[in-house]
C-alpha positions as CSV (number, residue, x, y, z in Angstrom):
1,X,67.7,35.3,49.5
2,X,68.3,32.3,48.2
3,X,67.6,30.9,44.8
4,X,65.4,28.0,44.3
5,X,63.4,25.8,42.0
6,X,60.9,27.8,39.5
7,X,57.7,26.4,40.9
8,X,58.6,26.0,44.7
9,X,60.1,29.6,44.9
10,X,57.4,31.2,43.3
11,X,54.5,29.9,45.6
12,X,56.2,31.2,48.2
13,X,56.1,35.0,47.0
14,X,54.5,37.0,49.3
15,X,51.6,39.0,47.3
16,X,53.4,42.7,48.1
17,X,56.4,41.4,46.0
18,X,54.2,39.7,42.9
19,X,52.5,42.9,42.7
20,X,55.8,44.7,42.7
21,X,57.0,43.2,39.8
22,X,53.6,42.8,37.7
23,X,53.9,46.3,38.7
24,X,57.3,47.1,37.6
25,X,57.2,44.4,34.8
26,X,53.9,46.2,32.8
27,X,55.2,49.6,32.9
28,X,58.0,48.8,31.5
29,X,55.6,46.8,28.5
30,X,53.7,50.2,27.6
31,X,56.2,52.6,27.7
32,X,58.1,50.8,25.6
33,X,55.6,50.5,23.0
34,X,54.1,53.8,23.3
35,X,57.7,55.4,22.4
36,X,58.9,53.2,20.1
37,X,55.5,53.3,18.1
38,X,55.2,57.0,18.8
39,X,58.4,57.9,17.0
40,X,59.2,55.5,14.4
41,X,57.0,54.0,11.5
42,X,57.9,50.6,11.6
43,X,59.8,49.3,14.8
44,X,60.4,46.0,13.7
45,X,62.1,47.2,10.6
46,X,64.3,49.1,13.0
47,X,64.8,45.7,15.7
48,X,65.6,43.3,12.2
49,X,68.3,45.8,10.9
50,X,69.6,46.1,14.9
51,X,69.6,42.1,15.0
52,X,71.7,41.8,11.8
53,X,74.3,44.5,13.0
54,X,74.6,42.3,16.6
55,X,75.0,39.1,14.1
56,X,77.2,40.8,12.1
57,X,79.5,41.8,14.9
58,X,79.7,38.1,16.2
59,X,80.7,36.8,12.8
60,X,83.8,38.8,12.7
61,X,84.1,39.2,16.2
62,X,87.8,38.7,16.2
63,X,88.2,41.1,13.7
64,X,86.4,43.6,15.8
65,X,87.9,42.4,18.7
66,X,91.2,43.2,17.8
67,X,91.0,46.4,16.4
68,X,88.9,47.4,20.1
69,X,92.1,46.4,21.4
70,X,94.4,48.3,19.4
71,X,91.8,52.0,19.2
72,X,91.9,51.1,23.0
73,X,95.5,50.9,23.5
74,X,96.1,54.2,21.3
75,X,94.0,55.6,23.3
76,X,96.2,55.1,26.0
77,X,93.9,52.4,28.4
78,X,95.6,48.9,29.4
79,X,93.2,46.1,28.0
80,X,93.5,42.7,29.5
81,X,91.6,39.2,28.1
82,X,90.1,37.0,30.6
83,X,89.3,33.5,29.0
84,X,87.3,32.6,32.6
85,X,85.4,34.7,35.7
86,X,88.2,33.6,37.7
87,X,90.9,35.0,35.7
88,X,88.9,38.4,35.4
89,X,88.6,38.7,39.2
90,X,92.3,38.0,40.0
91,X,92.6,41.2,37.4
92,X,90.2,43.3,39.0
93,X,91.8,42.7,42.7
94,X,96.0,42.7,41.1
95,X,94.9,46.2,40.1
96,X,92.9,46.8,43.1
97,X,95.6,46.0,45.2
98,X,98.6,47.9,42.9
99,X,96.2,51.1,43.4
100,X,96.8,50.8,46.9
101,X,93.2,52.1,47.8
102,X,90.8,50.4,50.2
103,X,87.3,52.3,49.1
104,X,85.9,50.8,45.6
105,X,83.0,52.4,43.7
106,X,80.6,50.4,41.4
107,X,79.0,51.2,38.7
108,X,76.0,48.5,37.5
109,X,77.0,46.1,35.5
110,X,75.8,42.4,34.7
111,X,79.4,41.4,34.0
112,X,80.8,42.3,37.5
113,X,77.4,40.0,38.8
114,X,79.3,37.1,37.1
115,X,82.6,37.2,39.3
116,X,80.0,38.1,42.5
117,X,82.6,41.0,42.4
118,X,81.3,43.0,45.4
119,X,81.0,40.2,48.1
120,X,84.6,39.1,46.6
121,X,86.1,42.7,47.2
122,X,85.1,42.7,50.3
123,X,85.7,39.2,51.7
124,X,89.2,40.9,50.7
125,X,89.5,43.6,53.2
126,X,88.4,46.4,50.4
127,X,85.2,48.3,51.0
128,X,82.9,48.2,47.8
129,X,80.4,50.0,47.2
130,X,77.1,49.8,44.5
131,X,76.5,53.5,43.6
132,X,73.2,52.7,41.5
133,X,70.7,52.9,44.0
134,X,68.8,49.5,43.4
135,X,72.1,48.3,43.2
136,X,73.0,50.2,46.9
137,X,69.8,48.7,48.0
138,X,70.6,44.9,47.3
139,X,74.1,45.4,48.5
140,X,72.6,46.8,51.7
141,X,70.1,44.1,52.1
142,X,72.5,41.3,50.8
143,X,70.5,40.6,48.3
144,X,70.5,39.5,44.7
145,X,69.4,41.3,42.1
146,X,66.1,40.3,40.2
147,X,65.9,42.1,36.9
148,X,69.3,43.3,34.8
149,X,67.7,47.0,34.4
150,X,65.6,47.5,37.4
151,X,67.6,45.3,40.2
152,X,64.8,45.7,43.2
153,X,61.7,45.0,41.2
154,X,60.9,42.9,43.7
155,X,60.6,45.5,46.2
156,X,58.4,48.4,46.9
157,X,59.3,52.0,48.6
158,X,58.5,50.3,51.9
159,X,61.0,47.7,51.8
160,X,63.7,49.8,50.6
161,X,62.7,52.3,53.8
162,X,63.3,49.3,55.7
163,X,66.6,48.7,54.6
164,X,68.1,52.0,55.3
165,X,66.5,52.2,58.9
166,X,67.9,49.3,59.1
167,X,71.3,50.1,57.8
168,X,71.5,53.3,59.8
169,X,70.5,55.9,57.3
170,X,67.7,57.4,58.9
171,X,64.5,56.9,60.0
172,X,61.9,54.8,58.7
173,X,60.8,57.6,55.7
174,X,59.1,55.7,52.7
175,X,59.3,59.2,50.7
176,X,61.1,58.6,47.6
177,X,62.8,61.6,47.2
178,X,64.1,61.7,51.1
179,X,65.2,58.4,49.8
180,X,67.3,59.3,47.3
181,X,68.5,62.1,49.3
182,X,70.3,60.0,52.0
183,X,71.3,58.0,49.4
184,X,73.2,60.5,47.9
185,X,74.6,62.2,51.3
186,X,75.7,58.7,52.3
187,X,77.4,58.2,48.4
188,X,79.3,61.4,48.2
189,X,82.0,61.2,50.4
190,X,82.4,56.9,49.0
191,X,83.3,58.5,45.5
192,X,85.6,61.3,47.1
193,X,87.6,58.3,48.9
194,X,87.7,55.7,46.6
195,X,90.7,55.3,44.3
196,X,89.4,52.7,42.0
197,X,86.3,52.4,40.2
198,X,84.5,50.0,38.3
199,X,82.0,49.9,34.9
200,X,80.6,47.4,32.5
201,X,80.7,48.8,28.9
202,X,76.8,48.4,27.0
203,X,79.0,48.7,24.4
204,X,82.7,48.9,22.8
205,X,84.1,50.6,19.5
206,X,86.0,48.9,16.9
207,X,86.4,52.5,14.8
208,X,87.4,54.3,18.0
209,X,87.9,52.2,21.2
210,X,85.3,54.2,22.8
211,X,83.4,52.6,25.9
212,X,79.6,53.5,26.0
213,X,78.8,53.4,29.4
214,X,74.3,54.3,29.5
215,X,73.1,55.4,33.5
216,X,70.2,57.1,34.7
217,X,71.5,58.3,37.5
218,X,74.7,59.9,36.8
219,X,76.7,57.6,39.5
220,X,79.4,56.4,36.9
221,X,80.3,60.0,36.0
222,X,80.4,60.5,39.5
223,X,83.0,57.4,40.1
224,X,85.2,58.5,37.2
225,X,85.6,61.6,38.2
226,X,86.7,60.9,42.0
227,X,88.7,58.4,41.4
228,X,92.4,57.3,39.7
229,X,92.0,54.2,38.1
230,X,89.0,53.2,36.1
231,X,88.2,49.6,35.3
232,X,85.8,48.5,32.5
233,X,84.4,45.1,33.0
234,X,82.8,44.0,29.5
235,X,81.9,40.5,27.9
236,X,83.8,40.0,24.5
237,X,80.2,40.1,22.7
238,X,79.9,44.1,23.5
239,X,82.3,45.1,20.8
240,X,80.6,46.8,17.9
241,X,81.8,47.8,14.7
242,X,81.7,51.6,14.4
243,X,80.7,54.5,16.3
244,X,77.8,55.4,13.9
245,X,76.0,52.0,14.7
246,X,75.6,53.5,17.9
247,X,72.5,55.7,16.5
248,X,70.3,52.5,16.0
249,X,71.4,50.8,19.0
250,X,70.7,53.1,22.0
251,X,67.7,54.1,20.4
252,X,66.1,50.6,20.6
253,X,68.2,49.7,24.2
254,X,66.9,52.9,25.8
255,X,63.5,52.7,25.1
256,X,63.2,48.8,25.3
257,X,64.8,49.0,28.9
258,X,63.2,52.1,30.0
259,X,60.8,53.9,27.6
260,X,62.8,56.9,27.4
261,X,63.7,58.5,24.1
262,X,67.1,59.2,25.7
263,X,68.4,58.3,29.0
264,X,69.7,60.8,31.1
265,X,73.6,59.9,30.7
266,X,75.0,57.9,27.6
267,X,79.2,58.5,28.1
268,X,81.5,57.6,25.3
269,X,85.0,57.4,27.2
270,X,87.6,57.7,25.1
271,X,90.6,56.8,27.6
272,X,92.1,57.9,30.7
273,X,92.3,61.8,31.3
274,X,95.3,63.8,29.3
275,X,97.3,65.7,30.8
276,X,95.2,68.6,30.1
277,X,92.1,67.8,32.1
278,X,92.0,68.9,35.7
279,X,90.3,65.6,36.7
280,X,89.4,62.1,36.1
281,X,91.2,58.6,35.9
282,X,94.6,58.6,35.4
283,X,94.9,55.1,34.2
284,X,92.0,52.8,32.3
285,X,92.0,49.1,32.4
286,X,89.5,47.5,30.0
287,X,88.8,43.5,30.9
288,X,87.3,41.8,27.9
289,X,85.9,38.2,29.3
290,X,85.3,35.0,27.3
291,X,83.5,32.9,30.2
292,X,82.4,30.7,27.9
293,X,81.3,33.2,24.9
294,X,83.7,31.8,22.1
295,X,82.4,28.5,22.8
296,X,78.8,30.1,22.5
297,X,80.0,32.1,19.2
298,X,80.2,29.5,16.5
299,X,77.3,27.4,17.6
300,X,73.3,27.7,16.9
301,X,73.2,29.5,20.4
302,X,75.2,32.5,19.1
303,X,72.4,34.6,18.3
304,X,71.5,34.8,22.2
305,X,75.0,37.1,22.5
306,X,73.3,39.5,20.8
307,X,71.7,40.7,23.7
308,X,71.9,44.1,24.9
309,X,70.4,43.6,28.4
310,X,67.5,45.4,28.1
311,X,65.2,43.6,30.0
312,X,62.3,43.9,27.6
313,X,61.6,40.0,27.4
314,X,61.6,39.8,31.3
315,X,58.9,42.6,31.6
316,X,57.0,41.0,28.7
317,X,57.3,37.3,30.1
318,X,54.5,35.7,31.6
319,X,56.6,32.9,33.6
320,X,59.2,36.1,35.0
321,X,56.1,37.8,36.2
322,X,55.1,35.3,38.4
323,X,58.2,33.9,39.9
324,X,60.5,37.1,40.4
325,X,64.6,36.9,38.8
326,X,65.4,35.3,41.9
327,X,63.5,31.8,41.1
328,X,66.3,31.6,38.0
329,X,69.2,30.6,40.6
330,X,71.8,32.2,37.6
331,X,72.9,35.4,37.5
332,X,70.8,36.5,34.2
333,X,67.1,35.9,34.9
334,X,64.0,35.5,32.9
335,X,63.6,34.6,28.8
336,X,67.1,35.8,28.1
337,X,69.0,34.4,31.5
338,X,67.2,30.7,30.5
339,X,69.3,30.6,27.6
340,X,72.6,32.5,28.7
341,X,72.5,31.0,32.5
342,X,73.1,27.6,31.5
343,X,75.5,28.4,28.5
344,X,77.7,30.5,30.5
345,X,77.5,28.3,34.0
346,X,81.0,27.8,35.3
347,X,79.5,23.9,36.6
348,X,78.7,23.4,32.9
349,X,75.7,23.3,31.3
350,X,73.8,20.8,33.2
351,X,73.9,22.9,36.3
352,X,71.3,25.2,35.1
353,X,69.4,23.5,32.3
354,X,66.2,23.0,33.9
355,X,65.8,26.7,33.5
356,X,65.1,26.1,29.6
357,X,61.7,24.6,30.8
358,X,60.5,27.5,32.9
359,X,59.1,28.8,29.9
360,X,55.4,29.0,28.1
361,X,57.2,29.4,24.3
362,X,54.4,32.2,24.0
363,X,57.0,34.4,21.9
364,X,56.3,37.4,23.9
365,X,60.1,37.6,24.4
366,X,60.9,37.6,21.1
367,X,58.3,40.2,19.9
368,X,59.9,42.6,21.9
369,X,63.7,41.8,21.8
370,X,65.4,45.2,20.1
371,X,68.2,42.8,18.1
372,X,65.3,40.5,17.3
373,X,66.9,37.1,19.2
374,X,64.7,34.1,18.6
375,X,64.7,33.6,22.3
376,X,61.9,30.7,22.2
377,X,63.5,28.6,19.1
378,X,66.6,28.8,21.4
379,X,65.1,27.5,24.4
380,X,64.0,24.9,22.4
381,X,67.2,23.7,21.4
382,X,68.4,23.8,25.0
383,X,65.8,21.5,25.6
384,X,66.4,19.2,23.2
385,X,70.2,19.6,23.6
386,X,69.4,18.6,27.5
387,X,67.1,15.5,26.3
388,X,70.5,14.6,24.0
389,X,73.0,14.9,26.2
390,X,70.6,12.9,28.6
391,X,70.9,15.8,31.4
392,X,69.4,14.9,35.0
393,X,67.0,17.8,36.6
394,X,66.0,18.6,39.6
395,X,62.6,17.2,38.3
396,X,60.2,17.6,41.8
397,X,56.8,18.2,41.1
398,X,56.7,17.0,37.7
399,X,54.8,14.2,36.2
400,X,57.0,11.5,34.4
401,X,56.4,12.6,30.6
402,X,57.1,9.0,29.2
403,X,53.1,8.1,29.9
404,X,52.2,11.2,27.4
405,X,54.7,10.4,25.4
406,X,53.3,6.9,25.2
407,X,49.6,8.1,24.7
408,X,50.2,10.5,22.4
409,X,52.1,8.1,19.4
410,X,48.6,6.0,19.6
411,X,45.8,7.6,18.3
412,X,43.3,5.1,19.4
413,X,44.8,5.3,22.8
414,X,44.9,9.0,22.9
415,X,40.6,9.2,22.2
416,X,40.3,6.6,24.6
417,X,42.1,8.7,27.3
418,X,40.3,11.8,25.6
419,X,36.7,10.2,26.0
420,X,37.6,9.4,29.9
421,X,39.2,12.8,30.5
422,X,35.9,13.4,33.0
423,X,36.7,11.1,35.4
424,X,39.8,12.8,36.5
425,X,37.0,15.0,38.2
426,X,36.4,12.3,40.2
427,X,40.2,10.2,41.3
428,X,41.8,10.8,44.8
429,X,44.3,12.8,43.7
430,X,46.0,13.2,46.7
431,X,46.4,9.2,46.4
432,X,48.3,9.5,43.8
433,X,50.9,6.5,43.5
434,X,53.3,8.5,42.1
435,X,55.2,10.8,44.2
436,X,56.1,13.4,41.8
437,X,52.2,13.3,40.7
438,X,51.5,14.0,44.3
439,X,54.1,16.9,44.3
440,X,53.1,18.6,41.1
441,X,49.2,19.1,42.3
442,X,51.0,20.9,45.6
443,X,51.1,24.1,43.4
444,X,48.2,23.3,40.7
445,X,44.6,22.5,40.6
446,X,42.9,21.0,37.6
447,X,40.6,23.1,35.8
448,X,36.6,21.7,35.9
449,X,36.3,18.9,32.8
450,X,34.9,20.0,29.9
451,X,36.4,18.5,26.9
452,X,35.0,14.9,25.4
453,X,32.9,17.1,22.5
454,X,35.1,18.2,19.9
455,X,35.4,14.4,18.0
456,X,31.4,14.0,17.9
457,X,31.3,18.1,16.6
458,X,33.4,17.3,13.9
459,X,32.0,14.1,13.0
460,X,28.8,15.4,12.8
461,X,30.4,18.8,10.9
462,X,31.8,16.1,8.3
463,X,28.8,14.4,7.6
464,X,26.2,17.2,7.4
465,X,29.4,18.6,4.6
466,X,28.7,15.4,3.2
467,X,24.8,15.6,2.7
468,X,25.2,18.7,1.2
């Protein structure tokens, strides 16, 4: 599927998929609300005191970063630094390729999105596979996926039926539990073959150099116990300071992202196995990538690293609702992938900038962020930072904002425009001289007139004020 301007993508949606992800997108809203409020008094005590830890941890994040490295090391795991996704994929494949193993598992993980790592495995002659089942589903379909928590959003029991009929996993069965099952059958013998498999980290410890690793299915235990080498993929933002911070912070990313109180699997690995234990990796690689984050660090942007990809702002977000993760063209989508996409953009950050404006600056995203990022105030500096640096956009459909501009620093010309407001009710729009004009009422239609009375309200208002 490919990925395409905001407006142009989104009227193309077919009305199964908006539905699927209004669908997918609300639930997500309430249960998140109903736990948080449920068990603790004041939430947004709790996401304040969560955003100051996250800040915290970025202001001494090379403090923290090396002692992660040296608990890690101790612990007896190999930890590589990758200043670009480049360098972290020719990592991944040198130990790929020293493991001498052809099958790959894969865990979810946002960071492994950024090197494309699965398509990239197998364009090599390995055979990858996505062990979360959205995940498995997008891989199957070839496919991107649309929401950093719930990858097939987009899609609905039907479609995914589809794709294993289509795949050669069965009949057509749309039952969701005969789904999982021949997902499972099909898995089982992957994570008995593969040699090497791959995590991303929600989070890293300073104290101990344990990797948190949060699933709901179960499928990383099941690749780290097949296989010899386990590789942790993890952006240099994920380290956090101690293991007791851990309390606050899974309590606010589990519910945000799925409204559970506790997910079903939250592993701290410590390391590969000792000698002692009768199974699991025998080596541990940990790949800590820059990409562009210590650039990001020390700016007015920092706060968006932060993030603890919990997709709350996409569920909450009025402009993600309507237009899917796909219509975002970068690998993070909604609120939070408007800022990061065109901060952490390999083309630099022109190449995704126009993303900034695909947004209503209602502040739902920020009312419901756990580490309390000021999403909207960020997107507005992208804006203006894009107005500074003078970036082109692909601007189609929309109307040249130097007239407004113009009418709006004249107040005698902006109630003259006001008073005639009605007779846009009346132009041949499609006539339009301006192109763009023309383009931007392809997907909009003006709302019936009925402005022109506030001015004469208030006048009068003033003067009966006055008599009195």
């Amino acid at each position: 599927m490919s990925r395409q301007a905001l407006d142009i993508f989104a009227s193309e949606l077919d009305a199964t998929v908006l539905q699927a992800i209004d669908i997918g997108a609300r639930s997500g809203v309430e249960k998140r609300l109903a736990t948080l409020t449920q068990d603790y008094e004041d939430p947004d005590a709790l996401r304040r005191l969560a955003g100051q830890l996250r800040q915290h941890s970025l202001d001494h994040l090379d403090e923290y970063l090396a002692g992660a490295e040296r608990r890690l090391e101790e612990n007896g795991a190999q930890v590589h630094f990758a200043a670009t996704t480049a360098r972290a994929l020719e990592i991944v494949l040198d130990i790929v390729r020293a493991s001498g193993t052809r099958v790959v598992t894969k865990s979810k993980s946002m960071a492994s999105e950024e090197l494309d790592l699965s398509r990239e495995l197998a364009s090599r002659g390995f055979e990858p596979l996505e062990t979360d089942l959205g995940e498995f589903v997008v891989q199957l379909d070839d496919d991107h996926p649309s929401h950093i928590v719930k990858p097939i959003i987009h899609k609905t029991r039907h479609d995914v039926a589809r794709s294993f009929e289509r795949s050669g996993l069965g009949d057509y069965n749309d039952d969701p539990e005969t789904i999982t099952r021949r997902a499972r059958s099909f898995m089982r013998d992957k994570f008995l073959a593969a040699g090497v498999t791959i995590t991303g980290a929600n989070f890293v410890s300073a104290e101990s150099g344990r990797v948190v690793v949060v699933t709901n299915e179960g499928n990383a235990r099941f690749g780290q116990a097949g296989a010899d080498v386990h590789i942790v993929l993890a952006g240099i933002e994920k380290v956090i300071p101690r293991d007791r911070d851990l309390a606050l912070l899974l309590s606010l990313l589990i519910r945000s992202a799925t409204g559970q109180r506790i997910t079903s699997y939250v592993e701290l690995i410590g390391g590969p196995r000792h000698p002692a234990q009768p199974s699991g990796p025998r080596e541990m690689h940990v790949i800590f990538m820059d990409a562009n984050r210590s650039d990001i660090v020390g700016s007015d942007m920092a706060p968006i690293l932060r993030c603890i990809r919990c997709g709350a702002c996409m569920n909450s977000c009025p402009v993600y609702r309507e237009s899917s993760g796909h219509a975002y063209r970068g690998v993070y989508p909604g609120p939070m992938g408007a800022v990061l996409g065109p901060l952490l953009a390999d083309e630099g950050f022109g190449k995704l900038a126009d993303l900034a404006r695909a947004s209503t600056l209602c502040g739902a995203c920020h009312d419901v962020c756990p580490v309390d990022i000021p999403i909207p105030d960020l997107i507005a500096r992208l804006r203006e930072r894009s107005v500074r640096e003078k970036v082109k956009h692909a601007n189609q459909g929309v109307p040249p904002m130097s007239v407004y501009s113009l009418v709006a620093r004249h107040p005698r010309l902006w109630r003259l425009v006001m008073s005639l407001g009605h007779l846009m009710e009346r132009l041949p729009l499609a006539r339009l001289p301006i192109a763009a004009g023309r383009a931007w009422l392809d997907h909009r239609t003006l709302p019936r007139w009925r402005g022109g009375r506030f001015r004469r309200w208030l006048r009068r208002s003033e003067k009966g004020r006055a008599d009195d």
